[in-house]
Structure formats: structure tokens, C-alpha cells
MARLO-216022 format. One line per field, with one value per residue (C-alpha): residue in one letter; x negated, y negated, z. Coordinates in steps of 0.001 Angstrom, whole numbers, plus 524288, in hexadecimal, padded with zeros to 5 digits. Last residue first. Layout:
<ropas>
residu <- a; ...
east <- X; ...
north <- Y; ...
up <- Z; ...
</ropas>
This chain:
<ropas>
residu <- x; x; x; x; x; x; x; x; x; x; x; x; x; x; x; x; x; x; x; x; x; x; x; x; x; x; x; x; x; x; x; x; x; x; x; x; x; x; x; x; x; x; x; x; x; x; x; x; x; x; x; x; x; x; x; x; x; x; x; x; x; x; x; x; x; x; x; x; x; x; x; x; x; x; x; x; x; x; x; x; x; x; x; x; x; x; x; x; x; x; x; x; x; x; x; x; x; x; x; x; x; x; x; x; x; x; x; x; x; x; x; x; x; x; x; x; x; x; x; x; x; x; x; x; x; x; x; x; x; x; x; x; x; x; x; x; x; x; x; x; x; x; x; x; x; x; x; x; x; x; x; x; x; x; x; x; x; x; x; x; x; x; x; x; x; x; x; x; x; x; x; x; x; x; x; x; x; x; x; x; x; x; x; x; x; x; x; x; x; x; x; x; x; x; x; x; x; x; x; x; x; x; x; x; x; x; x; x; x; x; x; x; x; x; x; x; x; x; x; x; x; x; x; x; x; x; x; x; x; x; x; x; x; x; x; x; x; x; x; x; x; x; x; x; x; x; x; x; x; x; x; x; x; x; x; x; x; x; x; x; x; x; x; x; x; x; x; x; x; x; x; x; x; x; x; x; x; x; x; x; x; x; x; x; x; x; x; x; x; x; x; x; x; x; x; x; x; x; x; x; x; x; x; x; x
east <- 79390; 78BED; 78EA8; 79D0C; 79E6A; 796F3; 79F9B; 7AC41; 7A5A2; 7A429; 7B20A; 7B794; 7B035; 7B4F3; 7C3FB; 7C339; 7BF53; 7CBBC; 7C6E8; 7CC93; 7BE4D; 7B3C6; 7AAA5; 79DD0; 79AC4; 7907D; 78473; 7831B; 776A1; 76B98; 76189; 75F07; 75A4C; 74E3A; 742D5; 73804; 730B5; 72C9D; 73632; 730C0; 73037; 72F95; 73281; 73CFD; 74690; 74093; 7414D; 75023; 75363; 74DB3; 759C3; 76106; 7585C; 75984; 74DAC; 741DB; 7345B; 726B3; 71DBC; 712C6; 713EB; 71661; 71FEF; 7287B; 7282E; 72DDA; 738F1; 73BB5; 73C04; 7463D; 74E1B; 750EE; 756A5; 74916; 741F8; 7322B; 72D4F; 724AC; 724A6; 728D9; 73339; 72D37; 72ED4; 7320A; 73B79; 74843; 74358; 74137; 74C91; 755F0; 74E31; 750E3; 75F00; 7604A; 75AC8; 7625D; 76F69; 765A6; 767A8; 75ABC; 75286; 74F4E; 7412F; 735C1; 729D7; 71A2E; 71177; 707AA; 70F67; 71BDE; 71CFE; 70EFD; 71558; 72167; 71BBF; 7113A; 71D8E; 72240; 71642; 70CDF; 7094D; 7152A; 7103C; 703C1; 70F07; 70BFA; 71B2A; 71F05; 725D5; 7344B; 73AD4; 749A5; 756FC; 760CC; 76D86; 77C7E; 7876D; 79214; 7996F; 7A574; 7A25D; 7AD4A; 7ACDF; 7B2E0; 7AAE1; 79E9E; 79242; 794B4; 79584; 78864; 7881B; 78826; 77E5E; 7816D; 78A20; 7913F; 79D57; 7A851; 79EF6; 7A21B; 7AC40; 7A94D; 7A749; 79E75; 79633; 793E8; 79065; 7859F; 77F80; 77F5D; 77AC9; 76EEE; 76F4B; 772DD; 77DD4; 780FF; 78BA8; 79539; 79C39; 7A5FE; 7A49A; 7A8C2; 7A667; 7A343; 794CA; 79702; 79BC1; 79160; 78705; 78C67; 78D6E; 77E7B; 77A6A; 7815B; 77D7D; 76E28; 764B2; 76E37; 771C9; 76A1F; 76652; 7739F; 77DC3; 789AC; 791A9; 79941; 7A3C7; 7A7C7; 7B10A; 7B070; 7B8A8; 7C150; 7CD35; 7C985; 7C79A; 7D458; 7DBDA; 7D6D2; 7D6DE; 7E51A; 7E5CB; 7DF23; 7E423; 7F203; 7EE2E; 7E85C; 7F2F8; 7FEC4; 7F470; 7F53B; 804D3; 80671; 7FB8A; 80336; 81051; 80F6E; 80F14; 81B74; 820E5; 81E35; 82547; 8302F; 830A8; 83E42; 84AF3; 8596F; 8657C; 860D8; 853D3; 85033; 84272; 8398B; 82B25; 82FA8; 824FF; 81F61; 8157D; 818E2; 82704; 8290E; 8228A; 82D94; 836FB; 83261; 83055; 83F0C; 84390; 83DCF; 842A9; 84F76; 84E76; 84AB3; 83FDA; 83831; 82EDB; 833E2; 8437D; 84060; 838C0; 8453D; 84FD9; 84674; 8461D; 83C3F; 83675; 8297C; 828D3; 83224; 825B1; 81BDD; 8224C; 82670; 8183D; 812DF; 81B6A; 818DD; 80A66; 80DF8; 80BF8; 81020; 804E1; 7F988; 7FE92; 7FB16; 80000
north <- 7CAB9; 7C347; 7B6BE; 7B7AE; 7BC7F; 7AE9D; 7A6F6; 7ADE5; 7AC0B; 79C33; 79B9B; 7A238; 7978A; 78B7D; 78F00; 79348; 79FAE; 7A638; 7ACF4; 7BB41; 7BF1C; 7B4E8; 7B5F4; 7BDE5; 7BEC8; 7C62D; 7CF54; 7DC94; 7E429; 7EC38; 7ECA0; 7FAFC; 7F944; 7F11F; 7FB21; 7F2DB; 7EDDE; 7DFCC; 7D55C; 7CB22; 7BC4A; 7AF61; 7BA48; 7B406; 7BF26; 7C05A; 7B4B4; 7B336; 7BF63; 7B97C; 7B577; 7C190; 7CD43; 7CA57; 7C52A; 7CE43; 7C503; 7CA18; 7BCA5; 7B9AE; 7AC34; 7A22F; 7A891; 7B224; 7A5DC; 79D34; 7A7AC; 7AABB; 79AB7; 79796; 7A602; 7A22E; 7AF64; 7B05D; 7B958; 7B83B; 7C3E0; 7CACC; 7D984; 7DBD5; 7E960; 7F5AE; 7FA5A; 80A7B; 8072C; 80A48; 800C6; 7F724; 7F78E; 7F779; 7EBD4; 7E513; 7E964; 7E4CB; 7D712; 7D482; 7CDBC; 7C3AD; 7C33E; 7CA07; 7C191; 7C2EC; 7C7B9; 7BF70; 7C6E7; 7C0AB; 7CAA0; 7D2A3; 7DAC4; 7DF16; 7E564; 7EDE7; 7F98D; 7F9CC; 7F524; 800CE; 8095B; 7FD51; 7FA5B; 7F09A; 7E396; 7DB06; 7DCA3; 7D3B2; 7C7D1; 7BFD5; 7C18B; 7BB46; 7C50C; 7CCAD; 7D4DB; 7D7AB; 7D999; 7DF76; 7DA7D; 7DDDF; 7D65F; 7CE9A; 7D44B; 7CD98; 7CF22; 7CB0E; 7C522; 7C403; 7CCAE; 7CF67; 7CDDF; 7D983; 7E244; 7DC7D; 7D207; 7D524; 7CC5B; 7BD3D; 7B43E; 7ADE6; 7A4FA; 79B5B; 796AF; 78E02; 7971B; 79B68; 7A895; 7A50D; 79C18; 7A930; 7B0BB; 7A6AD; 7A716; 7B72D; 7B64F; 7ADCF; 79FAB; 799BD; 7909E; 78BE0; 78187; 77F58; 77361; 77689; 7718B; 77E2C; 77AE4; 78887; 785A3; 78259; 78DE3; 79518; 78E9A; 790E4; 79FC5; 79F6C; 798A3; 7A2AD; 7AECE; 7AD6D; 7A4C9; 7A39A; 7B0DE; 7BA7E; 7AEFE; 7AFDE; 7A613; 79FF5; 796C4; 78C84; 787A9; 778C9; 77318; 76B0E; 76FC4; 778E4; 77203; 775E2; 7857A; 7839F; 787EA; 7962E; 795FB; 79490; 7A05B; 7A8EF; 7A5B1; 7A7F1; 7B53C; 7BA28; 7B5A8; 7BB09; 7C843; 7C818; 7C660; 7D03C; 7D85B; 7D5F3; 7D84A; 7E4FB; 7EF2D; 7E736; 7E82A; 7F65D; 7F76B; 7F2C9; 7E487; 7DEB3; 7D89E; 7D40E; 7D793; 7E393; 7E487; 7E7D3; 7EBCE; 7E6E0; 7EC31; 7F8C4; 8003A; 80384; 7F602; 7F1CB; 7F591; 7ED7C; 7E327; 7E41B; 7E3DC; 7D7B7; 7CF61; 7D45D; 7D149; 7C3E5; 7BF6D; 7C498; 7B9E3; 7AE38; 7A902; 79CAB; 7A543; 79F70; 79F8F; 7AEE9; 7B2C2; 7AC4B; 7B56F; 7C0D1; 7C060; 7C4E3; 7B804; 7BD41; 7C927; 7C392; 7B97C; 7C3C5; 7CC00; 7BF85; 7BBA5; 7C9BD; 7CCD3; 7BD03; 7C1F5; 7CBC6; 7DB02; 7E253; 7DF34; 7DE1D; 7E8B3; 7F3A1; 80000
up <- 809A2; 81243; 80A35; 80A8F; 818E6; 81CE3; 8144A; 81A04; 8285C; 8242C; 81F91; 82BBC; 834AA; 82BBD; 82B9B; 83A7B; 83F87; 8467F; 853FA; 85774; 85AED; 858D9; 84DB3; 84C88; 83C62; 8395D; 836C7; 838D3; 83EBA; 83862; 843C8; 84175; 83369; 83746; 833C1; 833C0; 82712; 82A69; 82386; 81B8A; 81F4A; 81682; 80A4D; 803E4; 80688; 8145A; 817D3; 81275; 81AF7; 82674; 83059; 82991; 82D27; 83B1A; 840E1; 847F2; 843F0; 84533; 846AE; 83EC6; 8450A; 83AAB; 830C6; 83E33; 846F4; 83B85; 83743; 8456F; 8493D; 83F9D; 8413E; 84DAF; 85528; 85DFE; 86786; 8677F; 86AB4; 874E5; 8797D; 86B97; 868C8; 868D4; 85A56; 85C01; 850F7; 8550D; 8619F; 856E8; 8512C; 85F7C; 862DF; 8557A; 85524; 8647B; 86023; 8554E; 85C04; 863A3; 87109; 874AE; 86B71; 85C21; 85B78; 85561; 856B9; 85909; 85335; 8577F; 86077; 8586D; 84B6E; 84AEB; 84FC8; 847E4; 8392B; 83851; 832CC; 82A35; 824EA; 82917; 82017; 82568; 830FD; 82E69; 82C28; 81E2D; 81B44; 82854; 82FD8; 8324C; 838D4; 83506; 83BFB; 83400; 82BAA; 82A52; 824B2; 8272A; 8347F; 839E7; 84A4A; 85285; 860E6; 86C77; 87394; 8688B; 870E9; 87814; 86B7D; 866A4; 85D1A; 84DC2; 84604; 84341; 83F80; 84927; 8483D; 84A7F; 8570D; 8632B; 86607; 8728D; 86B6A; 86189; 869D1; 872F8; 8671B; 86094; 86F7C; 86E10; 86151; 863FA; 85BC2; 8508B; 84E05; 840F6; 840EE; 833B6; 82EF1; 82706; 81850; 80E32; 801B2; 7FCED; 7FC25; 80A33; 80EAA; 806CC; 80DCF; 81ABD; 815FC; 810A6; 81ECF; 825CA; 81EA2; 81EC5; 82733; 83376; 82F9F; 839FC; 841D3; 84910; 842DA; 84C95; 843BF; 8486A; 83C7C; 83DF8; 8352B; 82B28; 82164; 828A5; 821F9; 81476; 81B68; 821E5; 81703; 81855; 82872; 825B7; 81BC2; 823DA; 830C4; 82848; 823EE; 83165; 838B8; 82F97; 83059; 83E7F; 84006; 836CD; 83DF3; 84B3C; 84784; 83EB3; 84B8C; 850D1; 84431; 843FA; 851BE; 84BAF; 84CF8; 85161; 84B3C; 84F43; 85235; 859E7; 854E3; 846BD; 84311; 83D2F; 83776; 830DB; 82C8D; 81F01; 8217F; 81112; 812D0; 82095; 81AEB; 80F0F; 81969; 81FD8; 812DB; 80F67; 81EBE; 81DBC; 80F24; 813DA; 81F76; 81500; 81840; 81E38; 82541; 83294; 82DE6; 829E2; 8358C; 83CEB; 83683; 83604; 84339; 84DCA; 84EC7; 84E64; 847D8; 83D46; 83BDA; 839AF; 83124; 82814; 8280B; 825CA; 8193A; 81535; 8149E; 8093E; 80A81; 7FEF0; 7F2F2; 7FD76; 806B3; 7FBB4; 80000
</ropas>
């Protein structure tokens, strides 16, 4: 059965408003119908569900316990539609508004500046803030509200009350040197016992998302993790630390991708398949995003696609 060519939104409007008042009588002044228009748009519900939806109640009417069943989703789907279409025709009206955007380091450099960019390429003109930080502090802005947004890798379980996770894509962490680094000339078997000692390492800190995948990858390994290290999310001072100090740099694969594409840093040959995580959207449970919000997560879902 195809609900697309028998299932018509005035179907769910008339449902919904005999549900409420109870009467086809008054549905019928609310909807601005005639009552036989009501009962035909109720039967032929009734035909595409294959139940019977009302019921008749002394001299009245009543829900069968199908309709009762029905209520809700009707109700839901009315919600859904007209949300949609109002946040739709907002979109001129948004103009101008404020979107705050939570970005871990992982696409600060990548998938939210090419959405942004595509936004405006599009003519949209909100005005958009890009706050960066540790995921737990990006989290705790989300949910008081000062935050649409955050884009970043999965949380852990405890750090999602309240919370829903829309996943984009997936990535790894990576480690990474100057070109002209002396580890870049061992293999990848020699590669594990040389790694740490002799050169400073940037590691991404306790709170950061990455840092169990990197401790769990090493200890796969047999690498023992650094007795000293320098613990960091900013991509700015990893990138100039890593050029000027021979230093061995753990980053997620996304704050250095265009590095290592145009060959500023290279990738040591390690094993990282462990650490592959998603990547995503963590929004506020049962929260509409306004106009300006939803068009910046459709832009974002665009160019990860």
C-alpha cells in the first residue's frame, strides 16, 4: 500500500480536530467544512488505517480504541509538518540572527568552515559564533542553552543526559611530524620503540574525547604511553610546536588533513584503526533549532555527504 497516493494531510487534520472536540459538527465549523465533507475524509482514513477510528457514543461520538492508538502520531505528524513548514518561511526572517556553534578541533579546520561558507554562498546572512574549546565545557554551554550546536566526535554515555547525538561521518586519530623528522626514516615495526623519549609529544588531555582511543591504541600496541607530554586541543600551537620542535604530534585525523594533503606534516606509520570514532551533530533533546540553526546542520549534512 502506497500511503503517498491515499493518505492526504487534510485526512490527519480533520482526525485530529474530531479528536478534540469530539464532534463532527464542531470539527467541521473549525476546519471550515461541510459535516459530510468530515465523515467522507474520516471514513476514507478509516480505509487507508483498515481499522475503525470512531465510534458512536450514546448520542454522540468517541475514539475506538484504534483512534485512541492513532491520536498521538496524528497529532505528531500535524506538529512535525507545520514546524516544518513555519521554520521554512522563517528562514527570510532569520536573517540576522545569531547561530552559537560549539566546534571541537576535529572540524574547526574542515566541515564547519566549508558549511559556513556554503551558507553564505547561498545568500544566507546570519551571524554565526565559533566557539572552541574542551568537549565537556562545549557540552555544558549546549545544554544551558548558550549553544544551538556542537560538532564534534561521539561523547561518552554519561556525557549524553539530555542530549542527542546525529552522526556525520567517521574519522581516526593520527600522529604526525615535520617531513624532515629522523622518525620518519624507521619502518613501521622499528616505529613503536623509538616513538616516545627523544622527542617532545603533543597528546590531547584527559577531557579530551580522543584520549581513551589513543591510550587504548597504544596499549594494543605494547607502546607505553610518555612519562612527559605536552597536553593540548589548539591546533595553532600543535601545528607550530610539531614544524619548530621536532615534536611527535597525536591530533585527530581531521585538524591536519590539509597538512598532510599538501605535505606541511606527514603521518608516521602506526596502526591507528582502533581509534575510528563518529563524528557529529550533539543537539539538545526535544529542542526545536531555529530557522538559522537548522539551516547551518542542513549545510553541514550537505558537505559531509
Amino acid at each position: 500500500m502506497r500511503l503517498s497516493s491515499q493518505l492526504k494531510l487534510r485526512h490527519l487534520e480533520v482526525f485530529v480536530e474530531v479528536a478534540r472536540k469530539m464532534s463532527v459538527t464542531q470539527a467541521a465549523e473549525r476546519l471550515g467544512m461541510t459535516q459530510p465533507a468530515v465523515t467522507r475524509a474520516l471514513r476514507e482514513l478509516e480505509a487507508v488505517c483498515d481499522k475503525p477510528l470512531v465510534e458512536k457514543y450514546g448520542r454522540g461520538i468517541r475514539l475506538s480504541p484504534y483512534g485512541e492508538m492513532f491520536r498521538d502520531y496524528a497529532g505528531r505528524s500535524l506538529a512535525l509538518t507545520r514546524d516544518g513548514v513555519e521554520m521554512l518561511r522563517g528562514l527570510d526572517a532569520a536573517e540576522g540572527s545569531k547561530v552559537a556553534i560549539g566546534a571541537l578541533p576535529t572540524v574547526s579546520a574542515t566541515v564547519v568552515p566549508d558549511a559556513l561558507a556554503r551558507i553564505w554562498e547561498q545568500g544566507g546572512r546570519n551571524r554565526f559564533s565559533v566557539v572552541s574549546g574542551d568537549n565537556q565545557h562545549l557540552l555544558d554551554l549546549l545544554r544551558r542553552g548558550e549553544l544551538d550546536v556542537v560538532v564534534g566526535r561521539l561523547p561518552a554515555p554519561k556525557s549524553m543526559v539530555g542530549l542527542d547525538f546525529d552522526p556525520l561521518f567517521r574519522e581516526h586519530v593520527t600522529v604526525v611530524v615535520a617531513p624532515d623528522h629522523p622518525l620518519t626514516a624507521l619502518s613501521a615495526e622499528a616505529l613503536p620503540e623509538a616513538l616516545f623519549g627523544t622527542y617532545p609529544v603533543l597528546m590531547p588531555p584527559p577531557a579530551s574525547i580522543i584520549r581513551s582511543s589513543v591510550e587504548r591504541m597504544f596499549l594494543e600496541q605494547g607502546i607505553q604511553m610518555p612519562l612527559a607530554a605536552i597536553e593540548t586541543v589548539s591546533s595553532t600551537f600543535g601545528r607550530q610546536f610539531a614544524l619548530a620542535h621536532q615534536a611527535v604530534w597525536i591530533i585527530s585525523h581531521g585538524v591536519v588533513r590539509s597538512d598532510l594533503a599538501n605535505g606541511a606534516l606527514v603521518a608516521l606509520p602506526l596502526d591507528t584503526d582502533s581509534t575510528l570514532g563518529p563524528v557529529g551533530l550533539c543537539l539538545r533533546s526535544e529542542h526545536q533549532l531555529s530557522p538559522a540553526a537548522a539551516r547551518f546542520c542542513a549545510a553541514l549534512k550537505r558537505i559531509c555527504t
